[in-house]
C-alpha positions, 0 to 999 in steps of 0.5 A, spaced: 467 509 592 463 503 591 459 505 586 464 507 582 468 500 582 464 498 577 464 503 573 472 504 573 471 494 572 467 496 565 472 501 563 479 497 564 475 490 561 473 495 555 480 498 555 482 490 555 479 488 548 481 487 542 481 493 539 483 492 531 489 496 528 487 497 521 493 495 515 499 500 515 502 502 509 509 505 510 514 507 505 510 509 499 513 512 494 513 512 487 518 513 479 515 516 475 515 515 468 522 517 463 517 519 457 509 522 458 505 517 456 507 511 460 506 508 466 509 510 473 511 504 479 509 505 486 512 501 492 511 500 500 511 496 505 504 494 508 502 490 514 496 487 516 492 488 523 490 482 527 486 478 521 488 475 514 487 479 508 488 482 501 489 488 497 484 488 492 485 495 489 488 501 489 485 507 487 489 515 486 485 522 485 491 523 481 492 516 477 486 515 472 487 506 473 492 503 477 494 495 476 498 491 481 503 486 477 510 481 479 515 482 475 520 475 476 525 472 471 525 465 469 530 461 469 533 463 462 534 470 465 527 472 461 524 477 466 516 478 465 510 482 469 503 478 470 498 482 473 495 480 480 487 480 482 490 480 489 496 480 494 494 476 500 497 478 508 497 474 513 495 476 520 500 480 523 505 479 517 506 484 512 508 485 504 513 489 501 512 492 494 519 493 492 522 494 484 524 487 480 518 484 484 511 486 486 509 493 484 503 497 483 502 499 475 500 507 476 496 509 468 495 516 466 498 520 472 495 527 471 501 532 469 500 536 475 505 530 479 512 532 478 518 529 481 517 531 489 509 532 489 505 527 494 500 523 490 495 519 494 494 512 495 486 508 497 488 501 499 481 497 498 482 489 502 477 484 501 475 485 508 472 491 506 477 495 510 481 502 507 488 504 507 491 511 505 498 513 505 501 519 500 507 517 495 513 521 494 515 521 488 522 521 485 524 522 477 525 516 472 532 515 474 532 517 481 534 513 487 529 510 491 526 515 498 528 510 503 
């Protein structure tokens, strides 16, 4: 018995460590485009783990170039989008790309991806760390999934 209390101390101490959740993404999904040639939008919820970080790219098997943008209004009514490089989260926190404000810009998606088909997303973070979340998809004048 007093052999193994040592070992059953070290495992409760390595089961006390700070064990790193990664980001989480959640409600993916993603409007597809009304007229073939012109982008789609996808939007999420994403929450950090326990350190700061930032998204720095996305990247689909499905979509030839993805580009996050902010759509916003200026105060005479005018809606514009600018590009973001990044969208930094802080730890603990999380982001919501939602329409009229953040979004990801989905370019060329492959004509195989319907109303209903799952297009996978890879989230990259300037800490080197990886995401991946699968998006549904509704028609151009569907309702959002959730």
């Amino acid at each position: 018995m007093i052999r193994i209390a040592p070992l059953v101390a070290l495992l409760v101490l390595a089961g006390c460590g700070g064990h790193e959740t990664g980001p989480k993404i959640t409600k993916a999904w993603v409007r597809l485009a009304a007229a073939p040639g012109r982008p789609a939008a996808a939007y999420f919820t994403i929450q950090t783990g326990h350190g700061d970080d930032a998204i720095v790219r996305v990247e689909s098997a499905l979509v030839k170039r993805i580009e996050m943008h902010e759509s916003m209004t200026d105060g005479h009514g005018m809606s514009a989008m600018k590009p973001l490089a990044d969208v930094a989260i802080p730890a603990g926190g999380a982001a919501t790309f939602a329409p009229s404000g953040k979004h990801l810009m989905l370019f060329d998606v492959d004509p195989v991806v319907t109303p209903g088909t799952a297009i996978p997303l890879r989230f990259g973070f300037a800490s080197g760390r990886t995401a991946e979340a699968e998006a549904k998809t509704v028609a151009a004048g569907d309702d959002a999934p959730y």
